[in-house]
KEKE-3310 file (N, C-alpha, C; in steps of 0.2 Angstrom, whole numbers, plus 5000, padded with zeros to 4 digits):
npx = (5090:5097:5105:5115:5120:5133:5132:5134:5143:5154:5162:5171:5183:5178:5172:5165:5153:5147:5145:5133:5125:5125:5137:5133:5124:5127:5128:5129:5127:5116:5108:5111:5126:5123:5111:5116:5124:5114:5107:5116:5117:5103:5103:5107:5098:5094:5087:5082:5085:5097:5100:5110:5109:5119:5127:5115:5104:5089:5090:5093:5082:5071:5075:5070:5057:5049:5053:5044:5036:5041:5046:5037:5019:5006:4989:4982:4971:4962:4952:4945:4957:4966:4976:4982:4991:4998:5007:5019:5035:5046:5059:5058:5063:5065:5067:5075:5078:5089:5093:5110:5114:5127:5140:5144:5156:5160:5159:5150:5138:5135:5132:5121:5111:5106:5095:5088:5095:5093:5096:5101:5113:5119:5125:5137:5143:5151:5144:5150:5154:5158:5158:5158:5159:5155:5142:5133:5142:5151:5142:5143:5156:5160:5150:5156:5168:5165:5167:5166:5165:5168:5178:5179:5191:5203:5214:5218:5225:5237:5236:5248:5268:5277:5288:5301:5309:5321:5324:5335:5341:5342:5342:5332:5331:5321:5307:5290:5281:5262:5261:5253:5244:5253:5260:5253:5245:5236:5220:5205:5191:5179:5161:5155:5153:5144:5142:5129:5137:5146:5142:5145:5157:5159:5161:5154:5145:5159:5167:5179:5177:5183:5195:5196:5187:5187:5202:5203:5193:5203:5213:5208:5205:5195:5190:5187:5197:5190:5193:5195:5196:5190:5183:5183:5179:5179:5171:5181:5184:5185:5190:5187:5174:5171:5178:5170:5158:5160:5163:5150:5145:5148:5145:5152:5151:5158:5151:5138:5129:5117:5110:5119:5118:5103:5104:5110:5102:5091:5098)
npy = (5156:5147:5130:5125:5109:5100:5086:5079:5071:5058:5049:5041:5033:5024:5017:5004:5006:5017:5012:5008:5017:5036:5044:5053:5045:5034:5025:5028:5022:5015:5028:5039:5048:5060:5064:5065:5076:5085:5086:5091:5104:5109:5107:5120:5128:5131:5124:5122:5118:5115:5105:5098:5089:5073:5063:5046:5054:5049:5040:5048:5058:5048:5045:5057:5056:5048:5049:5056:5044:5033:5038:5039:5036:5025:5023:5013:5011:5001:4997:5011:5016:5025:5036:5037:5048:5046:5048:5062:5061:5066:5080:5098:5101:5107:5103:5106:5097:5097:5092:5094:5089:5075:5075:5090:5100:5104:5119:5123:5115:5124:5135:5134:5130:5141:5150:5146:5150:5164:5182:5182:5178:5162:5146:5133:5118:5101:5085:5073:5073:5076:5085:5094:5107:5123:5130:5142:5148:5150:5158:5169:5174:5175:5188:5196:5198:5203:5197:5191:5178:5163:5152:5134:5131:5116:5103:5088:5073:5067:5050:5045:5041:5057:5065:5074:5078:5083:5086:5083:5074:5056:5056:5055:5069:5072:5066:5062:5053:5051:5068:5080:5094:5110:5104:5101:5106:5117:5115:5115:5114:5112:5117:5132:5148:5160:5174:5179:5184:5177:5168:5175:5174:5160:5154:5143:5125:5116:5123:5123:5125:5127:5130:5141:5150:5152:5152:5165:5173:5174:5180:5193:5197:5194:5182:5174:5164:5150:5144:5128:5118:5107:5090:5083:5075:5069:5056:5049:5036:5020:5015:5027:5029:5017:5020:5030:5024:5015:5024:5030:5018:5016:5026:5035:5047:5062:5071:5069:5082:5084:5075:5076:5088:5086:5076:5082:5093:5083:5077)
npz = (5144:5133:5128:5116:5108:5101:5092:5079:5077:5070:5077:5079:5083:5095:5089:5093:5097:5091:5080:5080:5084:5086:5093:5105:5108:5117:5132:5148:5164:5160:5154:5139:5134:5133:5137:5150:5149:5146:5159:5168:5163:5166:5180:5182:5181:5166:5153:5140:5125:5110:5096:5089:5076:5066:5061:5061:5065:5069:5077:5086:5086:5089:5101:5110:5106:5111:5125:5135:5136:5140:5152:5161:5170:5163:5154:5143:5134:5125:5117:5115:5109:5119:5128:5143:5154:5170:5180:5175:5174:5170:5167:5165:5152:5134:5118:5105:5089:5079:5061:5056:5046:5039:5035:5041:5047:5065:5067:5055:5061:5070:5063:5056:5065:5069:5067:5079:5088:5091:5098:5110:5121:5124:5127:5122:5118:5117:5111:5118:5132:5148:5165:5182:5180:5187:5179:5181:5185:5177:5167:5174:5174:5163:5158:5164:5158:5147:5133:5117:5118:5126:5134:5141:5150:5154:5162:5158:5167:5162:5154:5153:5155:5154:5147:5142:5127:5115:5096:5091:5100:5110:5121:5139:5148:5159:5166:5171:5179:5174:5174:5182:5189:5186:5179:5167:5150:5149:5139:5128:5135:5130:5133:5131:5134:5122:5110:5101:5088:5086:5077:5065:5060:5058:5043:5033:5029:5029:5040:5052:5069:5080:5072:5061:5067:5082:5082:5078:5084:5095:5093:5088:5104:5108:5114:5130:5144:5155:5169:5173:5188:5191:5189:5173:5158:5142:5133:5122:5118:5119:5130:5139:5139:5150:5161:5162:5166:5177:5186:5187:5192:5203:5210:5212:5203:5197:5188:5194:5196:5200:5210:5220:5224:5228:5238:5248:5251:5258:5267)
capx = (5096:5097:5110:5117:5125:5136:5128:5132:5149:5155:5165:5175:5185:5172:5168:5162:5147:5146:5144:5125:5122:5127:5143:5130:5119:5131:5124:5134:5123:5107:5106:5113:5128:5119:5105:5119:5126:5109:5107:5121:5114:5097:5105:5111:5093:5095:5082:5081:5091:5097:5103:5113:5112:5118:5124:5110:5101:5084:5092:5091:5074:5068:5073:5065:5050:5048:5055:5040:5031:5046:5049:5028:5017:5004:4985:4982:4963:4965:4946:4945:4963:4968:4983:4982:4998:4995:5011:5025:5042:5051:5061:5054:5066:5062:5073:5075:5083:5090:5097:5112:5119:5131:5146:5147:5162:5157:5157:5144:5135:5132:5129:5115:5105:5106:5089:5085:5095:5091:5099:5104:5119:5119:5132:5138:5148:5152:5140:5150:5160:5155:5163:5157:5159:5148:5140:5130:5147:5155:5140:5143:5163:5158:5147:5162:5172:5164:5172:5161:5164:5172:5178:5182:5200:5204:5217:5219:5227:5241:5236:5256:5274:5278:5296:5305:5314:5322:5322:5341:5345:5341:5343:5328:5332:5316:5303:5285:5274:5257:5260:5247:5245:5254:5264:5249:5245:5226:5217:5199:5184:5170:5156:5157:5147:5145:5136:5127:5141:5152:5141:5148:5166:5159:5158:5148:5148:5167:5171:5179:5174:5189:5200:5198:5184:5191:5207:5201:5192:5208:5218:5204:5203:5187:5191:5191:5194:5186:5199:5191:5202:5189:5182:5179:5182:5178:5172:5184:5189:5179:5192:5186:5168:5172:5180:5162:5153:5164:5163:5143:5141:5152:5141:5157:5154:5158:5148:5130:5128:5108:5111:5124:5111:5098:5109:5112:5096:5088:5103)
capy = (5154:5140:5127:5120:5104:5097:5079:5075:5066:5049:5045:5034:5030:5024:5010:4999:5008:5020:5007:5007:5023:5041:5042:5055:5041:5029:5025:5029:5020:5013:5035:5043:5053:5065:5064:5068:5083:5091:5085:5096:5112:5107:5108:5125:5132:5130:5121:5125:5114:5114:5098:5099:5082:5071:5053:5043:5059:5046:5037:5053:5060:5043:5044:5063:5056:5043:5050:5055:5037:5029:5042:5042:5031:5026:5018:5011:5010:4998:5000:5018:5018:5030:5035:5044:5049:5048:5053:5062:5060:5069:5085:5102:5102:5110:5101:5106:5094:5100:5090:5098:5084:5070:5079:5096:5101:5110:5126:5122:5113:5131:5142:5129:5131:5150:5153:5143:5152:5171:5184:5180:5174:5157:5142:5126:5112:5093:5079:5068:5076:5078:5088:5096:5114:5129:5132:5146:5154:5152:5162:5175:5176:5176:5191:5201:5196:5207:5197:5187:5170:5159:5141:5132:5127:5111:5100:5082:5072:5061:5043:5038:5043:5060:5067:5080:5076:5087:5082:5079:5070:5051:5056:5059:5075:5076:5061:5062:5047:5055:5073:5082:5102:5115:5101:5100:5111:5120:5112:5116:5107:5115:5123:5139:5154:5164:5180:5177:5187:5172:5166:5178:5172:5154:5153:5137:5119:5116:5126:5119:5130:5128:5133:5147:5155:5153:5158:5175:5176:5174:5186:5201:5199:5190:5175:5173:5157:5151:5139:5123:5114:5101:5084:5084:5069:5068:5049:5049:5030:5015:5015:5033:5025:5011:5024:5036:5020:5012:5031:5029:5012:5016:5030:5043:5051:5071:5077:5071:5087:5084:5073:5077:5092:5083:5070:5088:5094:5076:5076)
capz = (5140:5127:5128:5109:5109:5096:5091:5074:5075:5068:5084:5074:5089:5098:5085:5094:5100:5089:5074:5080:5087:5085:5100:5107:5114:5119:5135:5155:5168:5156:5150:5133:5137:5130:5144:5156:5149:5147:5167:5170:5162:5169:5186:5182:5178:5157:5151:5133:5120:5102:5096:5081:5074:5059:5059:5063:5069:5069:5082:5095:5086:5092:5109:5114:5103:5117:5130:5140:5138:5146:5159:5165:5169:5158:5155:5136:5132:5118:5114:5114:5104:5121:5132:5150:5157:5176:5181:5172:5176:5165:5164:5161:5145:5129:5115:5096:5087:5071:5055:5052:5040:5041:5034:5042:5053:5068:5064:5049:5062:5075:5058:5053:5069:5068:5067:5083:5096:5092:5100:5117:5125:5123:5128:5116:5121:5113:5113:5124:5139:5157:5168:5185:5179:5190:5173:5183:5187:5169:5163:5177:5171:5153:5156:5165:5155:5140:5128:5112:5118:5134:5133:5149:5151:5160:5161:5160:5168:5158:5157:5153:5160:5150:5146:5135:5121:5110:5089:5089:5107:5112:5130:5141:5151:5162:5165:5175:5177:5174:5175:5184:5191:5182:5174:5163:5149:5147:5135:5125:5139:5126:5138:5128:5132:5117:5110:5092:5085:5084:5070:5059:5060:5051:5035:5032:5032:5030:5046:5060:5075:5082:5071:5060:5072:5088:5082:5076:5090:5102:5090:5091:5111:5111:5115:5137:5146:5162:5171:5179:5189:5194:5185:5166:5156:5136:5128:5114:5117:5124:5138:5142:5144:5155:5165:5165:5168:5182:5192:5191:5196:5211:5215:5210:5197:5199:5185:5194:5203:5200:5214:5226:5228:5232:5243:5252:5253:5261:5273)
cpx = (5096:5107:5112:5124:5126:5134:5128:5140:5149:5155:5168:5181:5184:5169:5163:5155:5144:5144:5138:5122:5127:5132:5140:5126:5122:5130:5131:5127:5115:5104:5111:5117:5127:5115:5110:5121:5120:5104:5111:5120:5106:5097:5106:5102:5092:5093:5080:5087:5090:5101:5105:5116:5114:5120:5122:5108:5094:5083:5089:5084:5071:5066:5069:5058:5046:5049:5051:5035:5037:5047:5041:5026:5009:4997:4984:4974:4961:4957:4945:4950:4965:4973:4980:4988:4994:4999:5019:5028:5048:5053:5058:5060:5063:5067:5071:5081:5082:5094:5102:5117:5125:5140:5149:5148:5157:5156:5151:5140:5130:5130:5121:5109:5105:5098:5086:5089:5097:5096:5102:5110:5119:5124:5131:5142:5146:5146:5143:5158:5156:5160:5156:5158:5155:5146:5135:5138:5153:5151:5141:5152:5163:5155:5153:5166:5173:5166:5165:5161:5171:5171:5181:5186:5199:5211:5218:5223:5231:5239:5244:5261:5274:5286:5297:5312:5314:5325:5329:5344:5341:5340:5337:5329:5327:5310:5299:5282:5266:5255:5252:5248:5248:5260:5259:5247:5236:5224:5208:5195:5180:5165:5158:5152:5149:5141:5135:5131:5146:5149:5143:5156:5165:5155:5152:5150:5156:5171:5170:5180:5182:5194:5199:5192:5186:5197:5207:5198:5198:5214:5216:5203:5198:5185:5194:5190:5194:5190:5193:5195:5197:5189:5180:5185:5178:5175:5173:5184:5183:5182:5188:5178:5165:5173:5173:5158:5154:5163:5155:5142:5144:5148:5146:5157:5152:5154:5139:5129:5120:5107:5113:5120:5107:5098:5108:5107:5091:5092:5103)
cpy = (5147:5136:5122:5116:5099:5088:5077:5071:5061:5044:5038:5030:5026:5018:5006:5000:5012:5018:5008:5013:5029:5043:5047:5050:5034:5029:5027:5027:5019:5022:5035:5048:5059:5068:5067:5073:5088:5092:5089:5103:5113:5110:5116:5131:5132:5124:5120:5123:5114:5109:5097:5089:5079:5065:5051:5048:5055:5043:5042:5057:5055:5042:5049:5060:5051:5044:5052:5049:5033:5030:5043:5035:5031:5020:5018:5009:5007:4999:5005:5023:5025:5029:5040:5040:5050:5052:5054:5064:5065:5078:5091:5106:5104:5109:5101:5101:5095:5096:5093:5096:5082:5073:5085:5097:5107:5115:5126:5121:5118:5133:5141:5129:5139:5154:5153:5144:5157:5175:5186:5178:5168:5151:5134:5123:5103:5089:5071:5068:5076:5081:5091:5103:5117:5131:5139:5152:5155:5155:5169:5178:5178:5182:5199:5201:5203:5204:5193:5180:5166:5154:5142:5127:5122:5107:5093:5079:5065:5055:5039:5043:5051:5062:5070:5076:5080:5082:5080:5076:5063:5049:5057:5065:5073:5070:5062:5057:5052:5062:5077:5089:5107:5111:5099:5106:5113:5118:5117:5112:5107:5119:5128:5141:5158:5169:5178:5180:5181:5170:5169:5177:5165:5154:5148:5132:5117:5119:5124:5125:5131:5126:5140:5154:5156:5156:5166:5177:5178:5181:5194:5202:5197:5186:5174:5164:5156:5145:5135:5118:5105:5094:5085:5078:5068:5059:5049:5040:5023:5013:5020:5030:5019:5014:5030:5031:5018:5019:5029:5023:5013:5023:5036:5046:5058:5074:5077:5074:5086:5080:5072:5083:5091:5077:5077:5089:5089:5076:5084)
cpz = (5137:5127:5122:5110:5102:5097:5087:5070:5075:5075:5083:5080:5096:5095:5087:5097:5097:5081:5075:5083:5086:5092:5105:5114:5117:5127:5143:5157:5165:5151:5146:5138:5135:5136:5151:5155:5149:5157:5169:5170:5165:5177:5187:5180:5170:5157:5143:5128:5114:5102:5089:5080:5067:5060:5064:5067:5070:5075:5091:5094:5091:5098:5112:5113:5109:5123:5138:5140:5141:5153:5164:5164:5166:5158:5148:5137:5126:5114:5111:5110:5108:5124:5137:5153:5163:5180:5177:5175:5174:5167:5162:5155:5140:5124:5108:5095:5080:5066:5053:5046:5044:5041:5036:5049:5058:5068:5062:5052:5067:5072:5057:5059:5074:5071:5073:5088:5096:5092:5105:5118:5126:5127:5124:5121:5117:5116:5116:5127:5143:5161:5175:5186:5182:5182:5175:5184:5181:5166:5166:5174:5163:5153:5159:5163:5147:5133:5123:5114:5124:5131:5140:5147:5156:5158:5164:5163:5165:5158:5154:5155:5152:5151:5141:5135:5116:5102:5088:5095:5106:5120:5132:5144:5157:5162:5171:5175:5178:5176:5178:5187:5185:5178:5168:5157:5147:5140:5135:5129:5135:5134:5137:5131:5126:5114:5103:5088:5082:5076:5064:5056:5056:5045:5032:5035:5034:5037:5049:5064:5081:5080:5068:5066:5078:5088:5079:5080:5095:5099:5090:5098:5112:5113:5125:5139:5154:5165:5176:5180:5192:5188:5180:5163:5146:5136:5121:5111:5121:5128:5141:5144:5148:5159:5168:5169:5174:5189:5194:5193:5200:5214:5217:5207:5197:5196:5188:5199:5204:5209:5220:5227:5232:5238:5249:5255:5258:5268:5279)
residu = (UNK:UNK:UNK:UNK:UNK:UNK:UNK:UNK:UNK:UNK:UNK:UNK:UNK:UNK:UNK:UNK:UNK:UNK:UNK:UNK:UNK:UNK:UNK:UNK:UNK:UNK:UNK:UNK:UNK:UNK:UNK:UNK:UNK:UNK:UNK:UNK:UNK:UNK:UNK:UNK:UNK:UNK:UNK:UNK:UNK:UNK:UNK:UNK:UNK:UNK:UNK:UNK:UNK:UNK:UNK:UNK:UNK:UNK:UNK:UNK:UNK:UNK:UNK:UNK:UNK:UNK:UNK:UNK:UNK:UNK:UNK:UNK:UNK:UNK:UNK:UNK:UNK:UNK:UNK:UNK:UNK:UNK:UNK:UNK:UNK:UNK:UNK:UNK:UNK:UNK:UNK:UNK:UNK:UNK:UNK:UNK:UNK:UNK:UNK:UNK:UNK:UNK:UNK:UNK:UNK:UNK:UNK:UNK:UNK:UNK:UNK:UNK:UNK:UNK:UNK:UNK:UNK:UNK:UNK:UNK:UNK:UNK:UNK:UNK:UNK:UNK:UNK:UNK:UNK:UNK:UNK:UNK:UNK:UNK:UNK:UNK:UNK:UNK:UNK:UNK:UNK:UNK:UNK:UNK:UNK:UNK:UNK:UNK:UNK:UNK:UNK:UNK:UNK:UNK:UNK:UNK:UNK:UNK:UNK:UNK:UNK:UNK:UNK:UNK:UNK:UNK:UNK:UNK:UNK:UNK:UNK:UNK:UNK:UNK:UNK:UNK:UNK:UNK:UNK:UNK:UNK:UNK:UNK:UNK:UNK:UNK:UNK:UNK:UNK:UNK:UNK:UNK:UNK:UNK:UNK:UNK:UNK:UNK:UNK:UNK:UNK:UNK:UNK:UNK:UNK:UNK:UNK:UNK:UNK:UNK:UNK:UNK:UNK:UNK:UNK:UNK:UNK:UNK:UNK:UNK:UNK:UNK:UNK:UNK:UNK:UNK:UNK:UNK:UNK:UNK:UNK:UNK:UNK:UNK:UNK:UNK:UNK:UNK:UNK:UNK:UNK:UNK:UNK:UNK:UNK:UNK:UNK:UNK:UNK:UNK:UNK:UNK:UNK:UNK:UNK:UNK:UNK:UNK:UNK:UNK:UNK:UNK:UNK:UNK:UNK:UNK:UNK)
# end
């Protein structure tokens, strides 16, 4: 199964980081969060990536292009103009990275790497979210599911006091500091599975993926969703990755199942 990952946004809220890099490789713990989402699908058995890139798509050519001379070690025979890799480190990953231009809306950005994820069952998701979703058990509900395409529902948790107010009062009625549980409403996580059907519901570049495709999807019944009540966090905001970084430097953070397996296994 092939995992396509949305990589070619501004990330304009993000500025500060994303001024010099595509908000894809904006880094959590010294890695691209990029490198962590596909650790996640990694873990899951899915190995096999499409990378839908656009601004500064150079920037994440650059890093795969180098990826195994960083991750291995290495002997330089300057004479001979050779390289012997002794030991490699790296991932048995397999990663297309596709140009899919600077200015097309999601949508645009699935139709455009068409070619490159066949006929199979598939799953897409943003180029900068983490979550500890069972990605093995949201392909198993996906396929019992019958339907053309799963998103996984989650829900965040408030970061400020919430309260209903209606359009002609001044009064609160009803006030929660950081709503949370079923005072929350389900929201889009991304980690889609989908059948290559979907690509027939986008038009082109101009289409945003979650709007008129999804919603025609959820109008013809094709559209199921996989409720995940665990960790998943987006980096929309450069609070949001002080918050990813600060989980890993403390040796908390939910989404690296790579290693709370192998923490398990050792123990």
């Amino acid at each position: 199964m092939k995992a396509v990952i949305l990589a070619g946004g501004y990330g304009t809220r993000i500025s500060e980081e994303s001024g010099v890099r595509p908000k894809p490789m904006v880094e959590i713990g010294g890695k691209p969060i990029l490198w962590h989402i596909m650790k996640i699908y990694s873990h899951h058995g899915i190995n096999d990536f499409v990378i839908c890139c656009g601004y500064k798509s150079h920037i994440i050519k650059e890093y795969f292009a180098n990826y195994c001379l960083y991750n291995s070690d290495v002997t330089f025979d300057m004479r001979k103009n050779s390289m012997e890799v002794h030991q490699n480190k790296t991932e048995s990953w397999k990663v297309t990275l596709v140009d899919t231009g600077e200015g097309t809306m999601t949508g645009g950005r699935l139709k455009r790497v068409r070619d490159y994820i066949g006929n199979d069952t598939f799953c897409l998701t943003y180029g900068d979210g983490v979550s500890d979703v069972d990605i093995t058990e949201l392909v198993k509900f996906h396929k019992q599911q019958g339907t053309l395409a799963t998103l996984t529902a989650v829900q965040q948790p408030g970061r400020f006091g919430a309260f209903n107010l209606a359009s002609d009062v001044t009064k609160i009625n009803q006030f929660k500091e950081k709503p949370t549980g079923g005072d929350m409403p389900w929201i889009n996580g991304g980690f889609f599975v989908l059948e290559p059907q979907v690509l027939d519901y986008i038009e082109g570049d101009s289409t945003i993926w979650e709007r008129g495709p999804m919603e025609r999807l959820a109008e013809e019944g094709e559209l199921s969703a996989f409720r995940h009540t665990g960790f998943w966090q987006p980096m929309d905001t450069l609070r949001d990755k002080h918050v990813l970084e600060e989980l890993w430097q403390k040796n908390e953070a939910p989404w690296n199942v790579w290693c709370k397996m192998l923490s398990k296994a050792i123990n």
